[in-house]
C-alpha positions as CSV (number, residue, x, y, z in Angstrom):
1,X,88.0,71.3,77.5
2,X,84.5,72.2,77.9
3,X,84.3,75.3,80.5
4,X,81.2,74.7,81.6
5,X,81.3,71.3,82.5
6,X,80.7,69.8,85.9
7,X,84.0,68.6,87.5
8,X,81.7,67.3,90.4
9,X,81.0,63.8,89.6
10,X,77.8,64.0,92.2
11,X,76.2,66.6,90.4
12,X,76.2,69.1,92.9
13,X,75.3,72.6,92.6
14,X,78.8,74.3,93.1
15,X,78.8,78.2,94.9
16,X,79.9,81.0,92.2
17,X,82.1,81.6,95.4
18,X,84.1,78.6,94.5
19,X,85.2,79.7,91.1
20,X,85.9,83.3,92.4
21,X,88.1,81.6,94.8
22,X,89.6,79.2,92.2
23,X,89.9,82.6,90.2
24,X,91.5,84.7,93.2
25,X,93.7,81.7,93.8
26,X,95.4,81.3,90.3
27,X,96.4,85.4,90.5
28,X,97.9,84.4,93.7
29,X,100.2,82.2,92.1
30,X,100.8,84.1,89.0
31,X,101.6,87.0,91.1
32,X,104.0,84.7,93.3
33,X,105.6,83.2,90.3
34,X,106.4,86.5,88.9
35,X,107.4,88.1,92.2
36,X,109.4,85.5,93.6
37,X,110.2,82.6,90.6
38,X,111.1,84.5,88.1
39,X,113.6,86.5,89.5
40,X,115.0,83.3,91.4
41,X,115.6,81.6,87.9
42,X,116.5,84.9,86.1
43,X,119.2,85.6,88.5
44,X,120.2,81.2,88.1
45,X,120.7,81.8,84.4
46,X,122.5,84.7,84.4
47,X,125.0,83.5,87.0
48,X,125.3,80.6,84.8
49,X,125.8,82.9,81.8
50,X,128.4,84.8,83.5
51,X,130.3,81.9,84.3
52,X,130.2,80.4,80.8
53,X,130.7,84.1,78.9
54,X,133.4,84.9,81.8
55,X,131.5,88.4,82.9
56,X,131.1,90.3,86.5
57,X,127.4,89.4,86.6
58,X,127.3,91.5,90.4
59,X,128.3,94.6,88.6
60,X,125.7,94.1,85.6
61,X,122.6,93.2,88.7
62,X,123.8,96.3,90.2
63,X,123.3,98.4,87.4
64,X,120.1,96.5,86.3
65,X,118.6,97.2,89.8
66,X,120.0,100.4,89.7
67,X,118.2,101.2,86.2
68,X,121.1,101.6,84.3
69,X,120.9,99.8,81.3
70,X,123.4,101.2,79.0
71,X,126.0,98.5,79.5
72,X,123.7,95.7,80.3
73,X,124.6,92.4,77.7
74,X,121.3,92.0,75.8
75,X,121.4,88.4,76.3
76,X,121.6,89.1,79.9
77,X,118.4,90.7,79.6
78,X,116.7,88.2,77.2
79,X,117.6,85.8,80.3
80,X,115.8,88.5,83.2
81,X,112.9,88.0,80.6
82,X,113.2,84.2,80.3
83,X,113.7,83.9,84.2
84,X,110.5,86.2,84.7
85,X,108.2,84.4,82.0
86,X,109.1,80.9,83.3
87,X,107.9,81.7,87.0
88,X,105.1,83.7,86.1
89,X,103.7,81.7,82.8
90,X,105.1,77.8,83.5
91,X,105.9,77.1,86.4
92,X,103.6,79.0,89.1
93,X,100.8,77.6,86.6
94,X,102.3,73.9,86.2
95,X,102.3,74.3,90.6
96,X,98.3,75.5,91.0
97,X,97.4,72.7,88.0
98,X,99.0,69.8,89.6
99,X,98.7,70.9,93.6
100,X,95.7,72.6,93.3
101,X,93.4,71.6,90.5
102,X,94.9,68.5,91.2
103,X,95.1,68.0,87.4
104,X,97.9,67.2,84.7
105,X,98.9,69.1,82.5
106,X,98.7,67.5,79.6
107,X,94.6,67.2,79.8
108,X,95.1,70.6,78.4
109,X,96.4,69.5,75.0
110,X,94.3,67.5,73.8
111,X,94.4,65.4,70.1
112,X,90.9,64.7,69.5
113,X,90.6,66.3,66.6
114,X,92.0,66.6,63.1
115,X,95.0,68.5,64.9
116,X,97.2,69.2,61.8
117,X,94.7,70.7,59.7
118,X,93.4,73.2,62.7
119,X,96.7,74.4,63.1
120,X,97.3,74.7,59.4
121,X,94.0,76.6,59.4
122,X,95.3,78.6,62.5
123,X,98.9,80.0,61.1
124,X,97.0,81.4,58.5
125,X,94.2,83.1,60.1
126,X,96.9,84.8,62.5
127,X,98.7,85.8,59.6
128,X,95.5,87.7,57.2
129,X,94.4,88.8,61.0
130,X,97.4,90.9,61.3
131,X,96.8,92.4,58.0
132,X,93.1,93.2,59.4
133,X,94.4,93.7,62.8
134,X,97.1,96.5,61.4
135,X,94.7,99.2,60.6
136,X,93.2,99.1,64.7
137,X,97.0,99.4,65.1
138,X,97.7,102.5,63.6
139,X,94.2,104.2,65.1
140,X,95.5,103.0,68.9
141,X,98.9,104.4,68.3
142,X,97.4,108.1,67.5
143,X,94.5,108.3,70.3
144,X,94.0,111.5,71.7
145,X,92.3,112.0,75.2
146,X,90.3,115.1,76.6
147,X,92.1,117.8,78.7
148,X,91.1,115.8,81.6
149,X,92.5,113.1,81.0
150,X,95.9,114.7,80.1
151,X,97.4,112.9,83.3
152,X,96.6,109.7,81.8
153,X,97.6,110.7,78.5
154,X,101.6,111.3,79.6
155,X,101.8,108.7,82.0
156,X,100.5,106.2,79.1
157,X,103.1,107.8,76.6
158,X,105.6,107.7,79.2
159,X,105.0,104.0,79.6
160,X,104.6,103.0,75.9
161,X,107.8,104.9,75.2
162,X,109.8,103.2,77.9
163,X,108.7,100.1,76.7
164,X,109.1,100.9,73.0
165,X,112.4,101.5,73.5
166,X,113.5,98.1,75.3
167,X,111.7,96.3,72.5
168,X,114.0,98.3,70.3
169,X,117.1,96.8,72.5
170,X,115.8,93.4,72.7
171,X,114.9,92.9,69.0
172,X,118.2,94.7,67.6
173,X,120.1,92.0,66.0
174,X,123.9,92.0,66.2
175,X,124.4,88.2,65.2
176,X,121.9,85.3,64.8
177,X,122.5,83.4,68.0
178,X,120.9,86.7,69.5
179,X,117.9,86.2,67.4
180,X,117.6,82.7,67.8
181,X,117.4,83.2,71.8
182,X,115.2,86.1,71.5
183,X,112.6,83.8,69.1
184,X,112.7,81.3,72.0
185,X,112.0,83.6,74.5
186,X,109.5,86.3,72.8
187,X,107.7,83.5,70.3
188,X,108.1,80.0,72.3
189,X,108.2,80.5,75.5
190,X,105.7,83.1,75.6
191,X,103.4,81.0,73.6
192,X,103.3,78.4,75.8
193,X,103.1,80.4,78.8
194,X,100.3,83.2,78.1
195,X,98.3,80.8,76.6
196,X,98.7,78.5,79.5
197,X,97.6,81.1,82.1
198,X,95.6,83.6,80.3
199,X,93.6,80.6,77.9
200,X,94.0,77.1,79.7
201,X,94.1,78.6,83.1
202,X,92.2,81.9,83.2
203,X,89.5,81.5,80.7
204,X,88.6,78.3,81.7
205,X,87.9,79.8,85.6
206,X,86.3,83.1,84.3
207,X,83.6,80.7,82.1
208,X,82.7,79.1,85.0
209,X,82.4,82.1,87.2
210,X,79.9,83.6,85.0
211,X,78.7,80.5,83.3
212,X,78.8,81.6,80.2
213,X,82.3,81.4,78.1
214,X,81.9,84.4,75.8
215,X,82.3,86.2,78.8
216,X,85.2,84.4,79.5
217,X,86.5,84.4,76.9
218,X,86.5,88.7,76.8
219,X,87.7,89.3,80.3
220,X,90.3,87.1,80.1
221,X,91.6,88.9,76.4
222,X,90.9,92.3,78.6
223,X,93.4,90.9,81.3
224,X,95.8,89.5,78.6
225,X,96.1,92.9,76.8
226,X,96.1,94.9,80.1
227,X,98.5,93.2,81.6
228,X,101.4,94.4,78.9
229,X,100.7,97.7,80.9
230,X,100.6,99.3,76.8
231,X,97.3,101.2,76.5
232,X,98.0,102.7,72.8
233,X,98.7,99.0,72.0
234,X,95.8,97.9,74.2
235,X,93.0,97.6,71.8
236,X,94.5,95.8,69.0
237,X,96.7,93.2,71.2
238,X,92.7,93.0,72.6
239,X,91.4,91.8,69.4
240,X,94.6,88.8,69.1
241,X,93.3,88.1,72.9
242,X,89.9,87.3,71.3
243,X,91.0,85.4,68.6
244,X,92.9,83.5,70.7
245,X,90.4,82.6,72.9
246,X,88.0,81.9,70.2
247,X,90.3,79.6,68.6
248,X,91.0,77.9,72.0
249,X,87.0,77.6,73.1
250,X,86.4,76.3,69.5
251,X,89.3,73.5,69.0
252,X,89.0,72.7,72.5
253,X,92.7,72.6,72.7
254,X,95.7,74.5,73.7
255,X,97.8,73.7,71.1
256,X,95.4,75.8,68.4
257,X,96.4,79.2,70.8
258,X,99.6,78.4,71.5
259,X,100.4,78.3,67.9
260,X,98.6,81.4,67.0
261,X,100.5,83.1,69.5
262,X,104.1,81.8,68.2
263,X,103.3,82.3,64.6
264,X,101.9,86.2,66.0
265,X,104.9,87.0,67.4
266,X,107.7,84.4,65.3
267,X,106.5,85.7,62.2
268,X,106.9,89.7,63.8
269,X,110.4,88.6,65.0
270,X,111.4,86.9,61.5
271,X,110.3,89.9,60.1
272,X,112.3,92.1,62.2
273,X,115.4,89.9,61.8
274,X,115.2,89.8,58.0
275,X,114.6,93.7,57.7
276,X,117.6,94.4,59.6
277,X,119.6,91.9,57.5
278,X,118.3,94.1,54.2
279,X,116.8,91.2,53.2
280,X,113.6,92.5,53.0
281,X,112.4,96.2,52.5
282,X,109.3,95.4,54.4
283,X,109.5,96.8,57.9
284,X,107.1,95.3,60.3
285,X,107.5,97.7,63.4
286,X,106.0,100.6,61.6
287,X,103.0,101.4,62.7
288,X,101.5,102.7,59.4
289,X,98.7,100.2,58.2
290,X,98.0,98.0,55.1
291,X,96.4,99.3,52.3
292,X,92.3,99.5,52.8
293,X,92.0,97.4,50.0
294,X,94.2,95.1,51.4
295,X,92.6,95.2,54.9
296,X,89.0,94.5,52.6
297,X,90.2,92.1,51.4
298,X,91.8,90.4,54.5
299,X,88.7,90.8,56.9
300,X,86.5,89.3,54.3
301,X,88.9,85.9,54.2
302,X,89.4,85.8,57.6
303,X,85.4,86.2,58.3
304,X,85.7,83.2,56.2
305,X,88.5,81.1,57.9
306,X,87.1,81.6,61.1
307,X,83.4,80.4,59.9
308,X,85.1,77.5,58.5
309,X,87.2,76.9,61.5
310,X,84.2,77.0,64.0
311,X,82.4,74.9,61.6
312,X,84.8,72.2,61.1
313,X,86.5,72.3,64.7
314,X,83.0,73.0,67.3
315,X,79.9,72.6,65.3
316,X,80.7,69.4,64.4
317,X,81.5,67.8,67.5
318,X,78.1,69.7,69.0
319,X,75.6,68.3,66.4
């Protein structure tokens, strides 16, 4: 989709006004859809769980609400999650598309290009980007801030500890039917989802307001990584924001970000899985980096993929 292109089919001047509103608009549903959706269907699922797995599903809400986790089913919270990322990320979005934009969804996925060979191209830029991306990882995680900001500092902690720690939960494996839901949760369904809003959706309006997509294509990765409320993960889930939207602006297509995003977090989950089934020794929630060599090495073939990618995928259809 071109971002700056004029939906009017007059050719008349349209008022920045209008795409703040547009803008304004779509947070209102997101917003609504996470407030209000996503707990409808979160509660629907687990009352369906609860019937099917025989459980007192009040008593389990209760203690949810109540923040009592401790003997909370983690499937009953993979399905809170699913509830919440299906109001938020598909459905308020499919609602402002199709009522508001007066648009179908499917004009985001478009096949106009050589569609296996960008998303070839894709997996394996997200995968050296990680290796690039690990060392930004490591220097978010150990930040320091002035005595000033030592306020900031502990509530931040705080935060990236509580949610460090239902992470843990979530991605500890007891079976593989637990892993399987997780992957279609964490990888699927919040591929589709984010990249909907935060790419299809939100860059698309925020290129328009300014008129220039670059700008775009930065706030919206700024919202993207601010939203996950993690500032010592902030800068580095920043960087995947920009890729993403890079990939998106250059492909012209949702299904190049929606795949970076599932093999970005599918290939972290797999990971996961297979260290805790001591199939591997490699254990990709350490925060440690790759070896600077190997971080050389990976920036200077990704430089490469990308310029390829940009090449093959946006020059050409601009010459």
């Amino acid at each position: 989709m071109n971002y700056l292109e004029n939906e009017n089919t007059d050719n008349k001047v349209i008022s920045p006004l209008k795409y703040f509103f547009d803008f304004f608009t779509l947070l209102c549903f997101v917003i609504a859809g996470m407030l209000l959706i996503g707990p409808i269907i979160g509660i629907i699922l687990v009352g369906i769980y609860s019937i099917i797995a025989s459980i007192d599903a009040q008593t389990i809400m209760e203690g949810i609400i109540a923040g009592d986790l401790s003997d909370t089913p983690k499937t009953i919270l993979m399905l809170i999650q699913a509830g919440a990322a299906l109001g938020a990320f598909v459905i308020a979005p499919w609602f402002f598309i199709r009522f508001f934009e007066k648009k179908k969804l499917r004009s985001y996925w478009k096949f106009d290009i050589n569609l296996p060979l960008a998303l070839l191209l894709t997996g394996v830029i997200v995968i050296v980007f990680m290796i690039v991306d690990s060392i930004i990882i490591e220097w978010n995680q150990n930040v320091e801030f002035p005595a000033f900001l030592e306020g900031f500092e502990n509530w931040a902690r705080q935060k990236e500890n509580e949610l460090a720690d239902m992470t843990t939960l979530l991605t500890t494996f007891d079976s593989f039917s637990e892993f399987l839901l997780a992957f279609i949760v964490i990888a699927v369904l919040a591929a589709i989802g984010e990249e909907i809003v935060f790419r299809g959706l939100m860059q698309n309006q925020l290129s328009r307001l300014f008129g220039n997509p670059h700008v775009g294509i930065f706030i919206a990765a700024f919202i993207f990584s601010a939203i996950h409320l993690q500032f010592y993960g902030f800068f580095p889930r920043f960087l995947l924001g920009l890729l993403f939207g890079y990939l998106y602006y250059w492909s012209g297509t949702l299904w190049v970000p929606v795949v970076a995003h599932l093999v970005n977090n599918g290939f972290t989950l797999i990971m996961v899985y297979l260290y805790q089934q001591e199939i591997t020794e490699a254990n990709i929630a350490e925060t440690k980096s790759a070896p600077w060599v190997a971080v050389i090495i990976s920036f200077v073939v990704l430089a490469a993929l990308l310029k390829y990618f940009r090449e093959r995928f946006y020059l050409s259809k601009t010459e």
